[in-house]
MILUM-177047 format. One record per residue (C-alpha): residue in three letters; x, y, z. Coordinates in nm, 4 decimals. Example, Ala and Ser with C-alpha at 12.3 -4.5 7.8 and 13.67 -1.06 7.14 Angstrom:
2
node res:ALA c1:1.2300 c2:-0.4500 c3:0.7800;
node res:SER c1:1.3670 c2:-0.1060 c3:0.7140;
END
This chain:
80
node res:UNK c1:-4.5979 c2:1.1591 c3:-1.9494;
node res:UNK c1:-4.5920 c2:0.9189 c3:-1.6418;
node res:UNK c1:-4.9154 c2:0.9225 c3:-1.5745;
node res:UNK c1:-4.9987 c2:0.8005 c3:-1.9150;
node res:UNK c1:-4.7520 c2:0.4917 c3:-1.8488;
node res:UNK c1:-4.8974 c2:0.4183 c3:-1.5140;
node res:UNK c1:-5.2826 c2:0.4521 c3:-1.6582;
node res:UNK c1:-5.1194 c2:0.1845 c3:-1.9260;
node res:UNK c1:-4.9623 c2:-0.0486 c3:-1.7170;
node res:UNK c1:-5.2628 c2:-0.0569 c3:-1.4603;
node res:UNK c1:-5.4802 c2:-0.1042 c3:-1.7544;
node res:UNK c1:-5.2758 c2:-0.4427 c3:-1.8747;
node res:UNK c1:-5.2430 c2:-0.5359 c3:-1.5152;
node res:UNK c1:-5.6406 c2:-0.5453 c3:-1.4903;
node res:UNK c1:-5.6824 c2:-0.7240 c3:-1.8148;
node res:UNK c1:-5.4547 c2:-0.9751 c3:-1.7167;
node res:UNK c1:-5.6386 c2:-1.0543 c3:-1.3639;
node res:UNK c1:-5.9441 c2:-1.1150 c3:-1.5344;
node res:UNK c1:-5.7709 c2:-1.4466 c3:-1.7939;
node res:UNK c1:-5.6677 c2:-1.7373 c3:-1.6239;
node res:UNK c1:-5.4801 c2:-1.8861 c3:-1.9462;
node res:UNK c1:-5.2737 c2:-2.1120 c3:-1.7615;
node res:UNK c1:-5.5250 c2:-2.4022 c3:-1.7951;
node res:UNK c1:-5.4810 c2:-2.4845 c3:-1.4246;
node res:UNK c1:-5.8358 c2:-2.4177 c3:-1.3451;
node res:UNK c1:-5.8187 c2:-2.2475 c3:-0.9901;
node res:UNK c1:-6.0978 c2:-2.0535 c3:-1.0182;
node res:UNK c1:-6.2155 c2:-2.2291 c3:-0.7146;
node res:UNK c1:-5.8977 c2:-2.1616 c3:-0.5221;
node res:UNK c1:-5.9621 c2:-2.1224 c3:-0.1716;
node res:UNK c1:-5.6272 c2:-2.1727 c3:0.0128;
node res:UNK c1:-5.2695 c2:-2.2322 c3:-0.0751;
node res:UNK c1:-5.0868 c2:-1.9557 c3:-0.2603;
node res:UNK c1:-5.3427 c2:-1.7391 c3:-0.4872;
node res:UNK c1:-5.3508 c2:-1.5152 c3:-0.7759;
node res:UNK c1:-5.1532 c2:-1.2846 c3:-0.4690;
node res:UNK c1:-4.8935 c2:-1.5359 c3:-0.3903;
node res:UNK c1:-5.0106 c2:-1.4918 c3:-0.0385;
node res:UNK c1:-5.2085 c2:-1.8339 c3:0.1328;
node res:UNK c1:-5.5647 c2:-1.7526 c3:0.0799;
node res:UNK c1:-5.5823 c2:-1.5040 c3:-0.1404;
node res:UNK c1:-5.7974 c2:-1.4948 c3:-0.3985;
node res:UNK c1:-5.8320 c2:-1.3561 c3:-0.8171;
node res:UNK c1:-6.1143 c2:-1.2066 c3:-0.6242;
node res:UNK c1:-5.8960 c2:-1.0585 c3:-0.3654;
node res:UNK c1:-5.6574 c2:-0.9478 c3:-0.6096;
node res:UNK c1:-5.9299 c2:-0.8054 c3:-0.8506;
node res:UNK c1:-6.0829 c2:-0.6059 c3:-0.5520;
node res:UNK c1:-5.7762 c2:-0.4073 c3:-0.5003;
node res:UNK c1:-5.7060 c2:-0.3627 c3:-0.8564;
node res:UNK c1:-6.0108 c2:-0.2489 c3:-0.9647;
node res:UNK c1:-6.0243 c2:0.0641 c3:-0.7328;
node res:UNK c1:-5.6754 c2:0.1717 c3:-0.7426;
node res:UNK c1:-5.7069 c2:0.1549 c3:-1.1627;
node res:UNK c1:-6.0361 c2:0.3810 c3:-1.0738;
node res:UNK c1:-5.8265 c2:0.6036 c3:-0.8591;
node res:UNK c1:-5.4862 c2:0.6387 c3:-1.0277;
node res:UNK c1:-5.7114 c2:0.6890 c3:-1.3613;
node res:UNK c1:-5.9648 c2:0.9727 c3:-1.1744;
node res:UNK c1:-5.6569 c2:1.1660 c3:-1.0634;
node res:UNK c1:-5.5017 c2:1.1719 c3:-1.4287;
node res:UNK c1:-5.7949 c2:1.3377 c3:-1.5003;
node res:UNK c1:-5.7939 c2:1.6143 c3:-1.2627;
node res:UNK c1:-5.4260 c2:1.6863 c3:-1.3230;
node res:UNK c1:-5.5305 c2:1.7037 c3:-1.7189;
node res:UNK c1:-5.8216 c2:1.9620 c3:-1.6164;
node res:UNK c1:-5.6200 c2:2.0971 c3:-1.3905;
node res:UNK c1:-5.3290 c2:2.1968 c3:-1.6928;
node res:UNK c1:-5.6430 c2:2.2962 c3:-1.9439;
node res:UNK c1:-5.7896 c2:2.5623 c3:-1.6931;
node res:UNK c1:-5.6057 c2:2.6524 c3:-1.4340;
node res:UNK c1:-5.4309 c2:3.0305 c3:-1.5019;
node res:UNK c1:-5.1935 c2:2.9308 c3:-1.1861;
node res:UNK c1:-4.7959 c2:2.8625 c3:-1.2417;
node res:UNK c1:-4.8081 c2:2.6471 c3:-0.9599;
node res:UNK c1:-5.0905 c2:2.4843 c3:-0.9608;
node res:UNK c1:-5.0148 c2:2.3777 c3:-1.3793;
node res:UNK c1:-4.6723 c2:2.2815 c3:-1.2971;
node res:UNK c1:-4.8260 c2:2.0439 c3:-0.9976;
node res:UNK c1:-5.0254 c2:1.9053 c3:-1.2362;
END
């Protein structure tokens, strides 16, 4: 069950971009080394590729789960 880790670990991954709990206060960061560890980049940054690859990864745990439930296909169930 992979998948299930992954869906996990994106899942804590997410909730941890949206707390800043280390009082700093950089909510306002605009330069220097980010929530990314790359100059400039942003929580914001960071959230907007999070967000969508959660949505993603998540979306195509689904279809391998509907996938196993209906498909009648060796293959395609042992894709999945």
């Amino acid at each position: 069950m992979n998948k299930k880790a992954l869906a996990i670990v994106l899942a804590a991954t997410l909730a941890a971009c949206g707390s800043d709990d280390d009082g700093v206060g950089n909510a306002g960061n605009t330069g220097g080394a980010g929530a990314g560890g790359t100059p400039g980049t942003t929580a914001t940054d960071s959230t907007n590729f999070i967000v969508p690859t959660f949505q993603t990864g998540l979306a195509e745990i689904q279809l391998a789960q509907l996938a196993l439930q209906r498909s009648t296909n060796d293959d395609v169930r042992r894709y999945a």
